[in-house]
PDB file with one MODEL, atoms N, CA, C and O in Angstrom:
MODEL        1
ATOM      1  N   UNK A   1     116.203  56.104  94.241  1.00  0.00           N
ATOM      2  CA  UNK A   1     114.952  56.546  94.801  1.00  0.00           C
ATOM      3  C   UNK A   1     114.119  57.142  93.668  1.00  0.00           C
ATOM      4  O   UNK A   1     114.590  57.920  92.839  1.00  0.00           O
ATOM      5  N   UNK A   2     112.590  56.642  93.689  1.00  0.00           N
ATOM      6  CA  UNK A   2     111.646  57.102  92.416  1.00  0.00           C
ATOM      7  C   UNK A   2     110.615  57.951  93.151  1.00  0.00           C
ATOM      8  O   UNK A   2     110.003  57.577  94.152  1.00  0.00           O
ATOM      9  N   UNK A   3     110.437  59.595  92.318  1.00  0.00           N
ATOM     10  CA  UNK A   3     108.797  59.817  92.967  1.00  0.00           C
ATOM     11  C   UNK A   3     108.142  58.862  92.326  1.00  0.00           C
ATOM     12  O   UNK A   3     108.785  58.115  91.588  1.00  0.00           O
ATOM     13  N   UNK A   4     106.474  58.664  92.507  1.00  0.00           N
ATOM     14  CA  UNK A   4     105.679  58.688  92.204  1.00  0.00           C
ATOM     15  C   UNK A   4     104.632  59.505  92.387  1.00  0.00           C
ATOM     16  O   UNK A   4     104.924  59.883  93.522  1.00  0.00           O
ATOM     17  N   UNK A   5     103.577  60.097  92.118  1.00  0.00           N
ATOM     18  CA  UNK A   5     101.963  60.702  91.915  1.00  0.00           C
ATOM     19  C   UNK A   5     101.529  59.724  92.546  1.00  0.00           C
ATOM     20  O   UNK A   5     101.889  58.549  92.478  1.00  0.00           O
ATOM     21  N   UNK A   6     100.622  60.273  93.268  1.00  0.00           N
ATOM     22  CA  UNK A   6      99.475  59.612  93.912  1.00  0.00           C
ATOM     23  C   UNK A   6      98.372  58.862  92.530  1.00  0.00           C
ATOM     24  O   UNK A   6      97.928  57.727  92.357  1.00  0.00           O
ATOM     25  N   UNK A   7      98.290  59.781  91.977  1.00  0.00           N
ATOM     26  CA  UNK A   7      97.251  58.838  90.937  1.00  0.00           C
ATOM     27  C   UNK A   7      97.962  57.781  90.428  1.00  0.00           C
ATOM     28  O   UNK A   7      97.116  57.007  89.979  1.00  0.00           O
ATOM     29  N   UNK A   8      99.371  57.202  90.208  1.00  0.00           N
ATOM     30  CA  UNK A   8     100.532  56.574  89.453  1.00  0.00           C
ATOM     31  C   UNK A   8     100.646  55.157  90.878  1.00  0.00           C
ATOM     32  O   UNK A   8     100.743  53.931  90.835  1.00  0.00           O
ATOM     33  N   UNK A   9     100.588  55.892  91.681  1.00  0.00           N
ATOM     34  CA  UNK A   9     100.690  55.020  92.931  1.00  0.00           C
ATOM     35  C   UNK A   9      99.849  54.624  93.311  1.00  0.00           C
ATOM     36  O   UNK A   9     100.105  53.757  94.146  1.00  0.00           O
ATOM     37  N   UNK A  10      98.589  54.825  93.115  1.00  0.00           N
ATOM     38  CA  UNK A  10      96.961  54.381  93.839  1.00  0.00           C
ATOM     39  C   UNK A  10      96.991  53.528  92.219  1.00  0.00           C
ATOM     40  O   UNK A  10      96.344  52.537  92.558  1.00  0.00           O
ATOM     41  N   UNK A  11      97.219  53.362  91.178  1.00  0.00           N
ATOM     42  CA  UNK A  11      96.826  52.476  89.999  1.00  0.00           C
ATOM     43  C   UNK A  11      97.702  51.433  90.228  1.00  0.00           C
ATOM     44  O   UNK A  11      97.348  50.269  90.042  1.00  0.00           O
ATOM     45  N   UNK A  12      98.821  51.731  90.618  1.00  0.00           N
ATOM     46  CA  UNK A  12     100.086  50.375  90.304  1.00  0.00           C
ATOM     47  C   UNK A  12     100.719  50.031  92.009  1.00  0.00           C
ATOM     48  O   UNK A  12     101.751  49.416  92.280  1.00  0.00           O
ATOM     49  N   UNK A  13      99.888  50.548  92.820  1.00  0.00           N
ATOM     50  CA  UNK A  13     100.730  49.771  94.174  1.00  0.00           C
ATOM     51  C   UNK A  13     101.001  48.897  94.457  1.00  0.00           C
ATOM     52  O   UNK A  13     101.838  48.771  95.350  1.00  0.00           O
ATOM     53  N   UNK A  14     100.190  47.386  93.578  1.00  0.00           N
ATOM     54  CA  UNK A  14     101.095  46.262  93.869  1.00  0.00           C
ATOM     55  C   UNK A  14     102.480  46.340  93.363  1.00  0.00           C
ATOM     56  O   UNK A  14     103.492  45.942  93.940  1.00  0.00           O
ATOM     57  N   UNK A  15     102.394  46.874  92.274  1.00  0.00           N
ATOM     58  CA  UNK A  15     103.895  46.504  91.167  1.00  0.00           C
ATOM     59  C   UNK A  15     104.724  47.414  92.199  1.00  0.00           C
ATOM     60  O   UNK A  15     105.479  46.691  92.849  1.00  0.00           O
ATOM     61  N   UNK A  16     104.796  48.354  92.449  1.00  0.00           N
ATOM     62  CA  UNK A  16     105.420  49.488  93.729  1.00  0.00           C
ATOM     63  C   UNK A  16     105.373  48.332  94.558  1.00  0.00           C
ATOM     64  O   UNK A  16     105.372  47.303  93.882  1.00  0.00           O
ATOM     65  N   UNK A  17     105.340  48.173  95.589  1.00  0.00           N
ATOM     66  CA  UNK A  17     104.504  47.415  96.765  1.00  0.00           C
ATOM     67  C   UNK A  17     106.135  45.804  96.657  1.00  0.00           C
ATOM     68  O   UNK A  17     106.856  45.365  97.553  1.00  0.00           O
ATOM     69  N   UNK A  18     106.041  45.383  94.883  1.00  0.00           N
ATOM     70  CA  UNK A  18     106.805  44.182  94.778  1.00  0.00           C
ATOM     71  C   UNK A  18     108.435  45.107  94.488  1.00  0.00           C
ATOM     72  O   UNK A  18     109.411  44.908  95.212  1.00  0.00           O
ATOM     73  N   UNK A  19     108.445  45.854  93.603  1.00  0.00           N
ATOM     74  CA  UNK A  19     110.032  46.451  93.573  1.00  0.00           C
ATOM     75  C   UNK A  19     110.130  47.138  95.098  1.00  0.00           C
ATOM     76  O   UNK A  19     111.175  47.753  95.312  1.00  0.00           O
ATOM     77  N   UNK A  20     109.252  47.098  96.060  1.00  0.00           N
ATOM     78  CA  UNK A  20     110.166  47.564  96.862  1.00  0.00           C
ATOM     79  C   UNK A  20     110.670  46.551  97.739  1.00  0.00           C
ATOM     80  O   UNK A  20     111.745  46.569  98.339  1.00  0.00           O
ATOM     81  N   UNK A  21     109.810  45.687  97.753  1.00  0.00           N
ATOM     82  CA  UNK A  21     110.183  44.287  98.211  1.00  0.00           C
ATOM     83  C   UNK A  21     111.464  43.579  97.710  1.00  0.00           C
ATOM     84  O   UNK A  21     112.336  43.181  98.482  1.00  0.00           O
ATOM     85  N   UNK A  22     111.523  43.440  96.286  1.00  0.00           N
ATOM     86  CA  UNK A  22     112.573  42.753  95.358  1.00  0.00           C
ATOM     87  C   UNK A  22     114.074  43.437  95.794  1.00  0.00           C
ATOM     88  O   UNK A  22     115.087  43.011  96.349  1.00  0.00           O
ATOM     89  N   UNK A  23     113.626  44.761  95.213  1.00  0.00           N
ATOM     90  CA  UNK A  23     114.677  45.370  95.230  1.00  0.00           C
ATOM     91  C   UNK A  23     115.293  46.164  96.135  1.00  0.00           C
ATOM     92  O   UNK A  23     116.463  46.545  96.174  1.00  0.00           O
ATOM     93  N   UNK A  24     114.464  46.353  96.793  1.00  0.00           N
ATOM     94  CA  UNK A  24     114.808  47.254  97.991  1.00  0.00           C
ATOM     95  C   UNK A  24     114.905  48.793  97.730  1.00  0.00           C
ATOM     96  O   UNK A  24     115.766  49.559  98.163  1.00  0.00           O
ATOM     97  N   UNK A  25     114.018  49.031  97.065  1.00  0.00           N
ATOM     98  CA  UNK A  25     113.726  50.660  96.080  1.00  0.00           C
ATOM     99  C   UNK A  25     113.324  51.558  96.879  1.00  0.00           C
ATOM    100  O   UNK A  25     112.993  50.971  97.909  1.00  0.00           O
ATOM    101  N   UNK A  26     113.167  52.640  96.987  1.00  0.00           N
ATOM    102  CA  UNK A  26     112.461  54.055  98.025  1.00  0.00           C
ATOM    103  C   UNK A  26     111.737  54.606  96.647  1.00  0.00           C
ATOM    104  O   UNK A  26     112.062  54.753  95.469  1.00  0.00           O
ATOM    105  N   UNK A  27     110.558  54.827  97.477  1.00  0.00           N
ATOM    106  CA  UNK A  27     109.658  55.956  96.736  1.00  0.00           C
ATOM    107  C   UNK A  27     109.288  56.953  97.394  1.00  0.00           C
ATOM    108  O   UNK A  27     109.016  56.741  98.575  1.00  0.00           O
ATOM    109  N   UNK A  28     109.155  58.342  96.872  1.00  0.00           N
ATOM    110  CA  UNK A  28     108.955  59.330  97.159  1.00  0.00           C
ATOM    111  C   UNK A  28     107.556  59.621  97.033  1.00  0.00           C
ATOM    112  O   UNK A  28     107.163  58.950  96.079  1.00  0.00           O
ATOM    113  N   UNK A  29     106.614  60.278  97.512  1.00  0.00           N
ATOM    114  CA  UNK A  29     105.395  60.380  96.956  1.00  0.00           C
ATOM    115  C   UNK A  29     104.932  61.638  96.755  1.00  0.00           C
ATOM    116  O   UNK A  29     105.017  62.456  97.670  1.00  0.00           O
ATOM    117  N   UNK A  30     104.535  61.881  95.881  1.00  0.00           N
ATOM    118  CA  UNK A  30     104.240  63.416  95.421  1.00  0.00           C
ATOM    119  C   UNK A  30     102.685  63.701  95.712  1.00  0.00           C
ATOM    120  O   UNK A  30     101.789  62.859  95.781  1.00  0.00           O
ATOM    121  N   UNK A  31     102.572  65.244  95.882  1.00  0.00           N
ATOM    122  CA  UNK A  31     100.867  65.080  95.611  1.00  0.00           C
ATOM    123  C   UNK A  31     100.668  66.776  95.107  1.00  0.00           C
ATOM    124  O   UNK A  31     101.530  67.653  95.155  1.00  0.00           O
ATOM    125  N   UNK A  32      99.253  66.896  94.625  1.00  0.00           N
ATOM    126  CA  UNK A  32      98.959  67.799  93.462  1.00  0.00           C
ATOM    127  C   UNK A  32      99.582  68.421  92.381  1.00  0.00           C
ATOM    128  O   UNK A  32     100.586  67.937  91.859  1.00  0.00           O
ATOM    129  N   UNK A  33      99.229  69.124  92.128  1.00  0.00           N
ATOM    130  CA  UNK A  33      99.737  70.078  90.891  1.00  0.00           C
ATOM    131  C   UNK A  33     101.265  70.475  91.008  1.00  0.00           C
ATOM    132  O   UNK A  33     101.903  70.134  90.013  1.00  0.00           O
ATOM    133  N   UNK A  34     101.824  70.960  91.752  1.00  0.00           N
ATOM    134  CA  UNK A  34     103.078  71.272  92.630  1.00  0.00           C
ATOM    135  C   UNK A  34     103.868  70.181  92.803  1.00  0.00           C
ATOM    136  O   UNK A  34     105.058  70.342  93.073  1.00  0.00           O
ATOM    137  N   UNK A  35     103.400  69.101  92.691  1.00  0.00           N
ATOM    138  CA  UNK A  35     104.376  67.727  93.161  1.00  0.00           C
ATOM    139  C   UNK A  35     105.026  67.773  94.273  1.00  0.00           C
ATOM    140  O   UNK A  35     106.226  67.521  94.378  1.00  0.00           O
ATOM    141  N   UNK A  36     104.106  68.174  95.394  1.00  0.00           N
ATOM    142  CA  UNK A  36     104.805  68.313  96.742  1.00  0.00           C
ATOM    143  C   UNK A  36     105.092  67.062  97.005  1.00  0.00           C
ATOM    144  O   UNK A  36     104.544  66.091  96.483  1.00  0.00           O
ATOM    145  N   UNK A  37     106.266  67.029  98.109  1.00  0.00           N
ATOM    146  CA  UNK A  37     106.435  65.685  98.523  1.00  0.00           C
ATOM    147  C   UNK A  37     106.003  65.511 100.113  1.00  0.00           C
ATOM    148  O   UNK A  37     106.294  66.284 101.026  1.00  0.00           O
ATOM    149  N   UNK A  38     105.339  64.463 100.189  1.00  0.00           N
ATOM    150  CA  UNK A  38     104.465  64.611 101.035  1.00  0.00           C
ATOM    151  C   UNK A  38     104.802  63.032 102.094  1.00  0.00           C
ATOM    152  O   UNK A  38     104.222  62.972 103.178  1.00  0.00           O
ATOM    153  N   UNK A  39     106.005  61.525 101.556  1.00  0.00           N
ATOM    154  CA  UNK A  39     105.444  60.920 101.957  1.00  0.00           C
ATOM    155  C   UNK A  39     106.655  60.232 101.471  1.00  0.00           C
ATOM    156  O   UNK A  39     107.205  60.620 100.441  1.00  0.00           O
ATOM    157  N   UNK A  40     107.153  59.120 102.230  1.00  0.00           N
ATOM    158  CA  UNK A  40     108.202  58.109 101.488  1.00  0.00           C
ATOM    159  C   UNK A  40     107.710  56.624 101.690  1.00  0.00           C
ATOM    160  O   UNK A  40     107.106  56.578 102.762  1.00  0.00           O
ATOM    161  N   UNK A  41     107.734  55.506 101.127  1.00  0.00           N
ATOM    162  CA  UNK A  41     108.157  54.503 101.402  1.00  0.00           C
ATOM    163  C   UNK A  41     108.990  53.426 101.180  1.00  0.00           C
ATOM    164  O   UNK A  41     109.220  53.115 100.011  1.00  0.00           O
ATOM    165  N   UNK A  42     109.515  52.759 102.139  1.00  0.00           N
ATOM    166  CA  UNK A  42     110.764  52.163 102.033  1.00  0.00           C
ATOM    167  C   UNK A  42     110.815  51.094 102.640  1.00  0.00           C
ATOM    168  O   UNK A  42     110.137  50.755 103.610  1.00  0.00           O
ATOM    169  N   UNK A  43     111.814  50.379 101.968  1.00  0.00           N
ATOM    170  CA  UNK A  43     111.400  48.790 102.962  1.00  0.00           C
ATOM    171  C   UNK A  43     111.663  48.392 104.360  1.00  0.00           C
ATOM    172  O   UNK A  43     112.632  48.878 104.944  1.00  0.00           O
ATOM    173  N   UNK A  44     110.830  47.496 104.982  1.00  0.00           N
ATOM    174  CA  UNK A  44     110.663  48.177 106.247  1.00  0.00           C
ATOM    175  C   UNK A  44     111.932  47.226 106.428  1.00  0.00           C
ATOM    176  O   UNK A  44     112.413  46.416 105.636  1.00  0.00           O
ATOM    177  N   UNK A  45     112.287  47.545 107.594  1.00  0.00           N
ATOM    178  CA  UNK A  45     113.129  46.841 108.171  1.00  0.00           C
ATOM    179  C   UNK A  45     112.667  46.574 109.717  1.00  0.00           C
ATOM    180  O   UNK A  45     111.995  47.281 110.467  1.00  0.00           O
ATOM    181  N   UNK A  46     113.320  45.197 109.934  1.00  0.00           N
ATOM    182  CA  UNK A  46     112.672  44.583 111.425  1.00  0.00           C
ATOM    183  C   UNK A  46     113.418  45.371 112.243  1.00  0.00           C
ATOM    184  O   UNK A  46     112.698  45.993 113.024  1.00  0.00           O
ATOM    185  N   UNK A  47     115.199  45.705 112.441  1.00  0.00           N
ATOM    186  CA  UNK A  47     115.602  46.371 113.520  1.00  0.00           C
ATOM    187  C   UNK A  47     115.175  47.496 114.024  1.00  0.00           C
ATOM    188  O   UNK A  47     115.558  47.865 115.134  1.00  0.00           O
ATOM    189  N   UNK A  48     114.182  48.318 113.164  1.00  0.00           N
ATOM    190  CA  UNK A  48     113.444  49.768 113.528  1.00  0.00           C
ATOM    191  C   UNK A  48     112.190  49.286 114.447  1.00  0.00           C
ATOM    192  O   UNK A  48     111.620  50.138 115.128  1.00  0.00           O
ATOM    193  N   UNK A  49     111.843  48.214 114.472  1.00  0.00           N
ATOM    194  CA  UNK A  49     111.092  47.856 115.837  1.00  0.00           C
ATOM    195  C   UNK A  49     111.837  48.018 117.389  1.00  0.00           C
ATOM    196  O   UNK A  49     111.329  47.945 118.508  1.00  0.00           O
ATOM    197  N   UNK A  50     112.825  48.193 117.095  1.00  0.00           N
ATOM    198  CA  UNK A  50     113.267  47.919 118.955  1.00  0.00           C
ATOM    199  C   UNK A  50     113.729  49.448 118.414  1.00  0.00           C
ATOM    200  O   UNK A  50     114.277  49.929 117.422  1.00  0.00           O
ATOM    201  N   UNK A  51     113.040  50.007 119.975  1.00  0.00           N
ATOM    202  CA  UNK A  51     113.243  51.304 120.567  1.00  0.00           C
ATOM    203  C   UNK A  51     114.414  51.565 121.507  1.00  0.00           C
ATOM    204  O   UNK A  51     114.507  50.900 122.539  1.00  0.00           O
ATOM    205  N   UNK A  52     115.206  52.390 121.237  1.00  0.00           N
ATOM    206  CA  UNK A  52     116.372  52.898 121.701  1.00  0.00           C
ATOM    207  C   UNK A  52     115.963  54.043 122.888  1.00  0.00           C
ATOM    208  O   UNK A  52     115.128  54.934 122.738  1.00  0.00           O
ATOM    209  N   UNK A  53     116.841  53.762 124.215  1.00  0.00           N
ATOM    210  CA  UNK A  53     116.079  54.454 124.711  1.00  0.00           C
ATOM    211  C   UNK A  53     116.214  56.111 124.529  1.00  0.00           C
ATOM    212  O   UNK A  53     117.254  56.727 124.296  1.00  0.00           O
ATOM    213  N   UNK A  54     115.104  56.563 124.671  1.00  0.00           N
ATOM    214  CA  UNK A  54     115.110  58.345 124.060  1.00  0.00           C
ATOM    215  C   UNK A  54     115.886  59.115 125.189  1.00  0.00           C
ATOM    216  O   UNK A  54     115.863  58.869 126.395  1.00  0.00           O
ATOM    217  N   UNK A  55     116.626  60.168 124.485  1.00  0.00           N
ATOM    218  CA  UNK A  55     117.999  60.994 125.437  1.00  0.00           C
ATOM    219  C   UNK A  55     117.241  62.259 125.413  1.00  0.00           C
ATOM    220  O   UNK A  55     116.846  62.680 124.326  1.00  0.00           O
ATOM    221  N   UNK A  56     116.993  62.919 126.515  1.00  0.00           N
ATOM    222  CA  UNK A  56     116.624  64.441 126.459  1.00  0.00           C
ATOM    223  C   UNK A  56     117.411  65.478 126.128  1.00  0.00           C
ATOM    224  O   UNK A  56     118.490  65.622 126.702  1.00  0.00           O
ATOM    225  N   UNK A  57     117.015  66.298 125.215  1.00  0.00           N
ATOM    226  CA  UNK A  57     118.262  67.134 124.959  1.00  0.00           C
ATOM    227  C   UNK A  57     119.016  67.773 126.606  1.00  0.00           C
ATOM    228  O   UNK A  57     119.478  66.962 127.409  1.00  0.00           O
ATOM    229  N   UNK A  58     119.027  69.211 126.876  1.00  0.00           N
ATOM    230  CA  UNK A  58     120.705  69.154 127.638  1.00  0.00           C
ATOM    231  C   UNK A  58     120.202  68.288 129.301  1.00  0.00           C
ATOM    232  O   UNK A  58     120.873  68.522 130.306  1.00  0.00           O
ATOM    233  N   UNK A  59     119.456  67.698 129.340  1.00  0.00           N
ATOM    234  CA  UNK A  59     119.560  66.929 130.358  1.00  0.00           C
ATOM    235  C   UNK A  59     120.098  65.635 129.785  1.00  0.00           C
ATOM    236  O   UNK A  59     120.436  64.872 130.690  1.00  0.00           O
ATOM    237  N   UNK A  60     120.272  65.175 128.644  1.00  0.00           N
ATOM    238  CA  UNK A  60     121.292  63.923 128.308  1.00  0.00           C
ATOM    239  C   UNK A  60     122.378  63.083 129.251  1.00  0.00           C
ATOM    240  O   UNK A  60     123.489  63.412 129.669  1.00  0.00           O
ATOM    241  N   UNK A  61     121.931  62.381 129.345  1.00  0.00           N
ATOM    242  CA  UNK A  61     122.723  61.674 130.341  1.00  0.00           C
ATOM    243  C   UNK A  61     122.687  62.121 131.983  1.00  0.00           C
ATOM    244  O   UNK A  61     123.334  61.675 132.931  1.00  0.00           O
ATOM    245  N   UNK A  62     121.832  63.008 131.930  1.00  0.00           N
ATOM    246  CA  UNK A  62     121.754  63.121 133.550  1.00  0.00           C
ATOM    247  C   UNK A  62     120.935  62.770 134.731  1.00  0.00           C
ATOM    248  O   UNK A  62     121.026  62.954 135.944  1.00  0.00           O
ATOM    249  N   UNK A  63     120.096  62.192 133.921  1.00  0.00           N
ATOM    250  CA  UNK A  63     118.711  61.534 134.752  1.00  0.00           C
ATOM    251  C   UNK A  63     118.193  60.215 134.196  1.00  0.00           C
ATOM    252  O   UNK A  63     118.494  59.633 133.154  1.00  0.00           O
ATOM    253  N   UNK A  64     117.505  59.957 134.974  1.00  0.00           N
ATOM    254  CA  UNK A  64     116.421  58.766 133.984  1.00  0.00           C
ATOM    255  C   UNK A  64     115.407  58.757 135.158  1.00  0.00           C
ATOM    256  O   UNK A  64     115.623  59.096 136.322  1.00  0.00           O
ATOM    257  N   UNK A  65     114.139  58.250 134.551  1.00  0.00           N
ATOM    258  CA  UNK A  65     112.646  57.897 135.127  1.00  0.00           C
ATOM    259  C   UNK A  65     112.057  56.424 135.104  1.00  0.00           C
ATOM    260  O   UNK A  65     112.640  55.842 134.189  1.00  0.00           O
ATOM    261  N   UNK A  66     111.384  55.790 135.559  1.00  0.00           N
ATOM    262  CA  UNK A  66     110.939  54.709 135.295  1.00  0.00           C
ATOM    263  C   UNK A  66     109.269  54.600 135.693  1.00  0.00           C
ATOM    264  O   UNK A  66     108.826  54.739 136.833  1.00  0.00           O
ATOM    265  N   UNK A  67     108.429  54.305 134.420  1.00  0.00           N
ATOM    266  CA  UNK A  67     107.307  54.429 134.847  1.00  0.00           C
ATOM    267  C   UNK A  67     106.897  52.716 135.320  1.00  0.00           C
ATOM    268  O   UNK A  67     107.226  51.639 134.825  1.00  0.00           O
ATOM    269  N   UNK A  68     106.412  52.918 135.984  1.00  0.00           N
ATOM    270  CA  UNK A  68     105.807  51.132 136.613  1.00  0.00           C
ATOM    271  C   UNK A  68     104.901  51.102 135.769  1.00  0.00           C
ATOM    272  O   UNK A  68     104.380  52.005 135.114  1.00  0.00           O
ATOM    273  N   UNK A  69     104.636  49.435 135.827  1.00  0.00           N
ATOM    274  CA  UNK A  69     103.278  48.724 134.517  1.00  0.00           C
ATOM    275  C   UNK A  69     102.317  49.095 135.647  1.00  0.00           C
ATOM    276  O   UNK A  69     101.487  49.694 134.964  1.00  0.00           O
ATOM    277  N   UNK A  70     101.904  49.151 136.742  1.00  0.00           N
ATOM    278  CA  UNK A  70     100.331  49.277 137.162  1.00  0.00           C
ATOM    279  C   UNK A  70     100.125  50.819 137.593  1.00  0.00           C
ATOM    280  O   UNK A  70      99.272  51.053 138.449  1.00  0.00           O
ATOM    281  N   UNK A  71     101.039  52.120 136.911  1.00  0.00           N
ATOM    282  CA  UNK A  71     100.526  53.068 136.105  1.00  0.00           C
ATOM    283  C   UNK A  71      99.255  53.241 135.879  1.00  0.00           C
ATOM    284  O   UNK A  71      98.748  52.392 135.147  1.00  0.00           O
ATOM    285  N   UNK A  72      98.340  54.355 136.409  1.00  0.00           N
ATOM    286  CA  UNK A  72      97.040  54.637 135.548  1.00  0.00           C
ATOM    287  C   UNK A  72      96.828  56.154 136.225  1.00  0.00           C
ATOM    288  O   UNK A  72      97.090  56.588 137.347  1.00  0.00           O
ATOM    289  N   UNK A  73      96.230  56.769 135.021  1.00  0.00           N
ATOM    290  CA  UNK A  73      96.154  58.365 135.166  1.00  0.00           C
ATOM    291  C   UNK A  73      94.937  59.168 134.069  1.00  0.00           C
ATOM    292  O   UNK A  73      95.299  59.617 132.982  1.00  0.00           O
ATOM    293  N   UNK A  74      93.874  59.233 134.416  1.00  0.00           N
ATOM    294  CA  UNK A  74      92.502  59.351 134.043  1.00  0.00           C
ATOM    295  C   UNK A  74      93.379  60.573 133.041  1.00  0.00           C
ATOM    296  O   UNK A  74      94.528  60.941 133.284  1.00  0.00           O
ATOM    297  N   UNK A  75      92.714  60.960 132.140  1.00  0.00           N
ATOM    298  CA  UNK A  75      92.633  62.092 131.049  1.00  0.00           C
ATOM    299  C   UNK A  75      92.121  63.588 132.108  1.00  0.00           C
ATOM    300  O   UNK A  75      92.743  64.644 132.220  1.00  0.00           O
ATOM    301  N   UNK A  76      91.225  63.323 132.560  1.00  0.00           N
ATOM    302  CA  UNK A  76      91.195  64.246 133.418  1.00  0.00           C
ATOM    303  C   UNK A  76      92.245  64.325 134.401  1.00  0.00           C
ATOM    304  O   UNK A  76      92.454  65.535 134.494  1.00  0.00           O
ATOM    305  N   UNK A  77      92.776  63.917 134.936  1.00  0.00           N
ATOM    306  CA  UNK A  77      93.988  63.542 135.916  1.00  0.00           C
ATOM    307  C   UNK A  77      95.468  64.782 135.385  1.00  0.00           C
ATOM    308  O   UNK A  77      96.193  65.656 135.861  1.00  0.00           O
ATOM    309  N   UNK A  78      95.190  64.050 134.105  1.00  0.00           N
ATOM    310  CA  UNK A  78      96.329  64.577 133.643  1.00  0.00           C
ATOM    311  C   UNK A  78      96.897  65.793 132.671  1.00  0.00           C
ATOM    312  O   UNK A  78      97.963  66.210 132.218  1.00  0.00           O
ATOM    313  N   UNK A  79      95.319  66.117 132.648  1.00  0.00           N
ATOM    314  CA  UNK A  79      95.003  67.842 132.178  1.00  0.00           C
ATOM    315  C   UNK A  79      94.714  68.641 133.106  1.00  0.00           C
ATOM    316  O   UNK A  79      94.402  69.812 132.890  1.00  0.00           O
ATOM    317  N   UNK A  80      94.793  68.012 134.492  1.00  0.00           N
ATOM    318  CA  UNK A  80      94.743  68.918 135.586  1.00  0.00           C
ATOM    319  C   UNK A  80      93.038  69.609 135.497  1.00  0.00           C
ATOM    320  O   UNK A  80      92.628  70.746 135.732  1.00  0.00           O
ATOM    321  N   UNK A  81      92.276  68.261 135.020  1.00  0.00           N
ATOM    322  CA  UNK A  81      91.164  69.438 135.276  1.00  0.00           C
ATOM    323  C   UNK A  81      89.909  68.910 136.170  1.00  0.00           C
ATOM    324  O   UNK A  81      88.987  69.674 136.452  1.00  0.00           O
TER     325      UNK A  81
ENDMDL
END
């Protein structure tokens, strides 16, 4: 895994952009004076598209909900105002 600077990374993001492709590299991304880290990227991967379904903490395993597709609930509706 490499930082880079934002100024280092906004000049060379293709060449970044291809080692992470090639190689399958992680970058870290830093920003200002401090070199905070602010940001990663990494190669994406297709299995992080499918969503697992989400567990509530201590209700885990004790319920489930199902919202229907013809669902609709105005913004006002749903701020109660």
């Amino acid at each position: 895994m490499q930082s880079v600077q934002v100024a280092h990374l906004k000049s060379h993001f293709s060449d970044i952009l291809k080692m992470i492709k090639s190689d399958g590299e992680k970058f870290v991304i830093e920003y200002g004076k401090q070199h905070e880290k602010i940001a990663m990227l990494v190669p994406y991967d297709k299995s992080l598209e499918i969503e697992d379904e989400r567990q509530f903490g201590i209700g885990k395993g004790k319920g489930s909900f199902t919202i229907k597709e013809d669902f609709s609930m105005s913004d006002e509706e749903f701020l109660g105002l």
